[in-house]
MDAnalysis code that builds the backbone (N, CA, C; Angstrom):
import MDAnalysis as mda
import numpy as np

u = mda.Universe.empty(291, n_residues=97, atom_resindex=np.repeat(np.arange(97), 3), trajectory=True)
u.add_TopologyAttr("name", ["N", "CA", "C"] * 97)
u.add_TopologyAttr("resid", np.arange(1, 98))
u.add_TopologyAttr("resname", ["UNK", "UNK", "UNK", "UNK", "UNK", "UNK", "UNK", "UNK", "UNK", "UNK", "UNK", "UNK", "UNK", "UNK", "UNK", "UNK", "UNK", "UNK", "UNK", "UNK", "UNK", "UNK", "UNK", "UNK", "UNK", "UNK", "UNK", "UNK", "UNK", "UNK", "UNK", "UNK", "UNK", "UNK", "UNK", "UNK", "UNK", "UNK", "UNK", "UNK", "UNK", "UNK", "UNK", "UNK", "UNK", "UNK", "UNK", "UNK", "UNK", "UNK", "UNK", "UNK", "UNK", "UNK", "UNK", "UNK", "UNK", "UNK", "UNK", "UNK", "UNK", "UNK", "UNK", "UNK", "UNK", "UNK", "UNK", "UNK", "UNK", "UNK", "UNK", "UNK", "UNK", "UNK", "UNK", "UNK", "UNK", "UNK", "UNK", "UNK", "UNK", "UNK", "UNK", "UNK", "UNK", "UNK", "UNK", "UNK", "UNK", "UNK", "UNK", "UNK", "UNK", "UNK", "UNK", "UNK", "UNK"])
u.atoms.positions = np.array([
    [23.974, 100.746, 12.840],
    [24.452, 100.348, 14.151],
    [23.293, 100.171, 15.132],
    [22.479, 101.649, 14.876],
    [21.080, 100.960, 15.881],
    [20.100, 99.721, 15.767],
    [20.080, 99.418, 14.126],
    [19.456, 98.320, 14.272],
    [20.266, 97.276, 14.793],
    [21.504, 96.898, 14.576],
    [21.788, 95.662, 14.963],
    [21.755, 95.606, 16.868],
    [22.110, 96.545, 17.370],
    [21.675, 96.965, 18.616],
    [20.274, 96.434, 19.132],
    [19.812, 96.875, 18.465],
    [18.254, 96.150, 18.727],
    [17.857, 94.957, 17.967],
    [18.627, 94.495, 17.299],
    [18.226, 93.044, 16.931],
    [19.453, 92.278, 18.381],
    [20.145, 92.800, 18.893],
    [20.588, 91.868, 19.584],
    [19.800, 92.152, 20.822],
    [19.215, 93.033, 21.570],
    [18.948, 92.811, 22.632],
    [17.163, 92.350, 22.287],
    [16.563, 92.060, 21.312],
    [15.519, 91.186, 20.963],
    [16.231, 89.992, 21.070],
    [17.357, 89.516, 20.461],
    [17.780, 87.938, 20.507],
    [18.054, 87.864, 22.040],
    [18.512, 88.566, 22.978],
    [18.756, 88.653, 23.985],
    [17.666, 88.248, 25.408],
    [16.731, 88.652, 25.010],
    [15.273, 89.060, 25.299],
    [14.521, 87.547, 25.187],
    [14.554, 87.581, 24.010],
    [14.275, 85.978, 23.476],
    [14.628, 84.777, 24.196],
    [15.930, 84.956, 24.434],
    [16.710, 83.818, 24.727],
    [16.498, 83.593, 26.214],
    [16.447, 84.794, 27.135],
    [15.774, 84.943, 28.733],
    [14.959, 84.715, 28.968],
    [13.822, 84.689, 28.137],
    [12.322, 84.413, 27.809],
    [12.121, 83.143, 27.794],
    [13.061, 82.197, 26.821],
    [13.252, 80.613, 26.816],
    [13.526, 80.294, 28.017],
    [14.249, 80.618, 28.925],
    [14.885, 79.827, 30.034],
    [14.152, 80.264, 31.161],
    [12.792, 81.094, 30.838],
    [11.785, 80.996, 32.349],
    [10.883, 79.569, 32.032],
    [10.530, 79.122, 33.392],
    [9.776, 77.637, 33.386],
    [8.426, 78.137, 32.795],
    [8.130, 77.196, 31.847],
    [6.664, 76.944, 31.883],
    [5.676, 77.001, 33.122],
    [4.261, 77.040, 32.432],
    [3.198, 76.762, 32.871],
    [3.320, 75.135, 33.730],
    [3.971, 74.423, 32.713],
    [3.663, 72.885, 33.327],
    [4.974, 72.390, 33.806],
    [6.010, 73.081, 34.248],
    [6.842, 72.708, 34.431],
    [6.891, 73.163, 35.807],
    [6.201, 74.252, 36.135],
    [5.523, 74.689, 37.708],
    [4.477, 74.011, 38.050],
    [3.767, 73.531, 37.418],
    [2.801, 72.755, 37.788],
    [3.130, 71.167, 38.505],
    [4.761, 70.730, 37.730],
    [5.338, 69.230, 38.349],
    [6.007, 69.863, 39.237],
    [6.224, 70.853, 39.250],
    [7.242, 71.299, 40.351],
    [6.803, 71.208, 41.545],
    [5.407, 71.979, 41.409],
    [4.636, 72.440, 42.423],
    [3.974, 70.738, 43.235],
    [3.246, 70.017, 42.348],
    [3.222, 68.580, 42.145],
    [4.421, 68.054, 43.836],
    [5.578, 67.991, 42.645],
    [6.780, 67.486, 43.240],
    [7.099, 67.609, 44.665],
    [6.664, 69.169, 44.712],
    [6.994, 69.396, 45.875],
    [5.659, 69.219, 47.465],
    [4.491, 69.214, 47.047],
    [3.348, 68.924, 47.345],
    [3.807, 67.221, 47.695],
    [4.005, 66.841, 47.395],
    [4.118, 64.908, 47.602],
    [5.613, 65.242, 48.322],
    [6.675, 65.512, 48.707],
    [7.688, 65.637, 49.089],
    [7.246, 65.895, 50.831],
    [6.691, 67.012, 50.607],
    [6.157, 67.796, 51.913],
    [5.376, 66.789, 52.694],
    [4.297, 66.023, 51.970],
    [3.602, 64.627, 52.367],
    [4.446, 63.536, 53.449],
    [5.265, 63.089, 52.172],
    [6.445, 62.533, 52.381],
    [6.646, 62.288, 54.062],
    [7.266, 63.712, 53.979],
    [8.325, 63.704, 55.350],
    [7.346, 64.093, 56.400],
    [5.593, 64.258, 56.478],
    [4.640, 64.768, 56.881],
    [4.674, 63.337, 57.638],
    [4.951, 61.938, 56.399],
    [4.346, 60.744, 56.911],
    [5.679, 59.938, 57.738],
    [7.029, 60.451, 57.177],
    [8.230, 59.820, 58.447],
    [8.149, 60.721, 59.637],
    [7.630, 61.988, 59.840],
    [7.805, 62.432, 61.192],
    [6.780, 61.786, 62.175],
    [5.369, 61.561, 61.486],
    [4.077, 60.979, 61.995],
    [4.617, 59.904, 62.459],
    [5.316, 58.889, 61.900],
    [5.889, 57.635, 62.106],
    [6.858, 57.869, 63.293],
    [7.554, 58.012, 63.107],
    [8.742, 58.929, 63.886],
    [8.776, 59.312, 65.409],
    [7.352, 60.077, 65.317],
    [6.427, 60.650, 66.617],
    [7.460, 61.959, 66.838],
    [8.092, 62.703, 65.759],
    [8.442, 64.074, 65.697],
    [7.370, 64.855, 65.969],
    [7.454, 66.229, 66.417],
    [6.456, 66.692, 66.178],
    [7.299, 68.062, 66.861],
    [7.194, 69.080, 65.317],
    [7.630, 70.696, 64.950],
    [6.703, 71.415, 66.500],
    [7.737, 71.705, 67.335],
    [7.371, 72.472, 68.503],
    [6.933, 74.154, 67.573],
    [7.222, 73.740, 66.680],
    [6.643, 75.897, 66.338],
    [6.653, 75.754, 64.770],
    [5.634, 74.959, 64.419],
    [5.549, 75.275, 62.857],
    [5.009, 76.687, 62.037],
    [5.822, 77.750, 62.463],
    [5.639, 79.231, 62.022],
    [6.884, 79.516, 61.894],
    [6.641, 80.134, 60.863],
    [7.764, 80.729, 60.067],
    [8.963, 81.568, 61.667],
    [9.745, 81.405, 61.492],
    [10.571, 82.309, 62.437],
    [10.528, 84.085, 61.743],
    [10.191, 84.186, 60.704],
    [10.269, 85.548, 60.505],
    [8.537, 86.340, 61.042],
    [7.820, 85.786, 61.401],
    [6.576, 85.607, 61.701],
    [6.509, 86.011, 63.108],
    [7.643, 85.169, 64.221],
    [7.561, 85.225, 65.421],
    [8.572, 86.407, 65.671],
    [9.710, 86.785, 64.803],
    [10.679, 88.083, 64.315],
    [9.051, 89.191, 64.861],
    [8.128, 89.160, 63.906],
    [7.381, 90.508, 63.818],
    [6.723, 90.535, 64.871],
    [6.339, 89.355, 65.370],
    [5.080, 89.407, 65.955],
    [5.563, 89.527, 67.999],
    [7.046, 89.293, 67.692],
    [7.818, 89.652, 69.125],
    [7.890, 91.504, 69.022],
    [8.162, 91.921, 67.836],
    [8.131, 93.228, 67.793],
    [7.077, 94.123, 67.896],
    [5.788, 93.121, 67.955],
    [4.334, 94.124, 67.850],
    [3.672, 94.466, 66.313],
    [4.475, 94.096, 65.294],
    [3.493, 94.382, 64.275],
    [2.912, 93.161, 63.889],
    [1.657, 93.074, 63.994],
    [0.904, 91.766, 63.546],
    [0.551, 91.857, 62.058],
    [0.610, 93.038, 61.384],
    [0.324, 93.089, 59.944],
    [1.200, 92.741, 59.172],
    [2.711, 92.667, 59.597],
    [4.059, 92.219, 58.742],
    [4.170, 91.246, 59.163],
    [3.489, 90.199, 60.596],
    [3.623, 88.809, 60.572],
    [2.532, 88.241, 60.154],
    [1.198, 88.689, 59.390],
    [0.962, 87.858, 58.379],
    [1.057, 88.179, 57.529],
    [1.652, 89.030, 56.583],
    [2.448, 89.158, 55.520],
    [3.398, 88.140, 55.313],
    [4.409, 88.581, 56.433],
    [5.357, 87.007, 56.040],
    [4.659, 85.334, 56.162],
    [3.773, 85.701, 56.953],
    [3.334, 84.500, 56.739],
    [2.525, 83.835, 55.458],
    [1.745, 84.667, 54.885],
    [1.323, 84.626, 53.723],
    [2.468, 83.855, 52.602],
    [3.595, 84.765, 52.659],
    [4.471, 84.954, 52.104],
    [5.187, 83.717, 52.153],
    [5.649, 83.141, 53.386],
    [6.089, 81.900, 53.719],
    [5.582, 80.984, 52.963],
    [3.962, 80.959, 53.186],
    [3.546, 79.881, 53.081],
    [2.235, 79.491, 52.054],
    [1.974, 80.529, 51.518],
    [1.229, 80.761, 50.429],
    [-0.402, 80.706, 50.872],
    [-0.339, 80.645, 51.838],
    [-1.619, 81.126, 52.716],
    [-2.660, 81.997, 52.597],
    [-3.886, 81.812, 51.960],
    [-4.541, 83.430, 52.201],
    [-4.851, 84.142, 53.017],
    [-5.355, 85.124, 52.738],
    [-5.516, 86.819, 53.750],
    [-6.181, 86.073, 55.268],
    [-7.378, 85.118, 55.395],
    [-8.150, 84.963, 56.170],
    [-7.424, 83.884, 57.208],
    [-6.523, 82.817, 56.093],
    [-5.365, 81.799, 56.870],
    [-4.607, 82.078, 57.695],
    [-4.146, 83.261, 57.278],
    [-2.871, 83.323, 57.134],
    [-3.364, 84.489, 58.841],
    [-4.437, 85.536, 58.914],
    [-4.391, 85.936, 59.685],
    [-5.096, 85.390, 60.800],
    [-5.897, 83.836, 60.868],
    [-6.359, 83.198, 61.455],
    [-5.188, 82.481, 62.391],
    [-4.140, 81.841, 61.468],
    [-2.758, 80.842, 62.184],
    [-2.082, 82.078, 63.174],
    [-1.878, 83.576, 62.624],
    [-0.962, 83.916, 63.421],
    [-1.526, 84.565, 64.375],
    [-2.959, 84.918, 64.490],
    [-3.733, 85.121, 65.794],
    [-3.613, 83.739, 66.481],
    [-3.854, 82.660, 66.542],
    [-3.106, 81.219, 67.097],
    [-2.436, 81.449, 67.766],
    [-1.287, 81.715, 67.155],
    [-0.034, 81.870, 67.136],
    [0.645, 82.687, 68.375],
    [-0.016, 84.400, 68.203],
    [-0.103, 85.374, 69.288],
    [-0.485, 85.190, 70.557],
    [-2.071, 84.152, 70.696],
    [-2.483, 83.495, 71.665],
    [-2.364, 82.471, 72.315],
    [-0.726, 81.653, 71.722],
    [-0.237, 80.581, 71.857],
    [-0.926, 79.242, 72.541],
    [-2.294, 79.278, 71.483],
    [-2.967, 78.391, 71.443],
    [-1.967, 77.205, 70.095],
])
């Protein structure tokens, strides 16, 4: 009984394992979504839109509350930003430059 127990939650295992994305299937994704973002970068330019607060709202959440270390966290987080970006935009941000 124990082995078949454990041959099913190996087939189990297996089968969850199949249905995470690839390497290159994040890579078109990532792709995909990189040219998408472009995209609508180039109808707002056209457009003459222009994002009065391109920061995350959970960002301006922390940073109304006083912790500046959990609004660049989320910002990081948001936006895949590193440590130096990420705490460069939301000092900006604070100084509503």
């Amino acid at each position: 009984m124990e082995i078949a127990l454990i041959a099913l939650m190996v087939a189990v295992v297996t089968l969850l394992a199949a249905q995470l994305p690839g390497t290159a299937q994040q890579t078109r994704t990532a792709y995909r979504l990189t040219e998408i973002e472009r995209r609508l970068q180039l109808v707002m330019d056209h457009l003459g839109v222009v994002d009065p607060s391109p920061v995350p709202p959970e960002v301006r959440d922390h940073l109304a509350r006083g912790d500046k270390i959990k609004a660049i966290a989320a910002y990081r987080k948001a936006t895949g930003a590193d440590l130096r970006s990420a705490k460069e935009a939301v000092e900006r941000f604070a100084d509503g430059r």
